[in-house]
N, C-alpha and C positions, 0 to 999 in steps of 0.2 A: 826217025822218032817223031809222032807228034810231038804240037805244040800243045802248050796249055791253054792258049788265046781257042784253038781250036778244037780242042778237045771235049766230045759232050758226052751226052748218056747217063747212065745208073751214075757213075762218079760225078759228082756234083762243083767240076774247078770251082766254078763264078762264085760258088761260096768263099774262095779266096782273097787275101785282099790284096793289091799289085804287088805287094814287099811279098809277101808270102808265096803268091807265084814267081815273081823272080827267087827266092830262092828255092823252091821245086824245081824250077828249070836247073838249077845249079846241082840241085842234089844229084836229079836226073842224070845231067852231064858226068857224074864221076866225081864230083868237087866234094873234096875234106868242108869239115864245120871250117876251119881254119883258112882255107882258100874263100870259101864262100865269105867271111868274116871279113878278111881284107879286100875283095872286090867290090864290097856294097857296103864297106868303111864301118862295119857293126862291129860288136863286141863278138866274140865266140857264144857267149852268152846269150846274147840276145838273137842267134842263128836257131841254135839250140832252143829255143821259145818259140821263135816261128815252124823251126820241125814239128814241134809238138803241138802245135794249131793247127798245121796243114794233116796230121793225122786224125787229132779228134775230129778236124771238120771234115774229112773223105772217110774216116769210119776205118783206119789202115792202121798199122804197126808198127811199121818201119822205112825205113828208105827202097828195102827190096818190093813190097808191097805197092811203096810210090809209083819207082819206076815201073810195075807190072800196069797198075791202075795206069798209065800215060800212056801207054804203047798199045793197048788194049780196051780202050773206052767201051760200056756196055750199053 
């Protein structure tokens, strides 16, 4: 799998901010809101907030959408 550090093209990571890319990588990885939550000591809540930044700001839907967008940079 690409990284996000490395990943360029039409999807635009660097619009990301480091909290939001670590948890895209998480997402990426298979990680529940809830694994993610306790790894990076956040709220569930506040995972869920950053999903939904990391979607408005790549223009994407979903986690499945994520992961395509990382694996497949255009």
């Amino acid at each position: 799998m690409t990284n996000l550090d490395t990943a360029s093209g039409a999807t635009d990571f660097g619009a990301l901010t480091n909290r939001e890319r670590q948890v895209a990588t998480l997402v990426c990885s298979g990680a529940a809101n809830k694994v993610i939550a306790r790894e990076l000591a956040l709220t569930e809540g506040t995972v869920k907030q950053h999903a939904s930044n990391i979607y408005r700001k790549l223009r994407i839907r979903n986690r499945s959408e994520l992961i395509i967008a990382l694996r497949n940079p255009k």
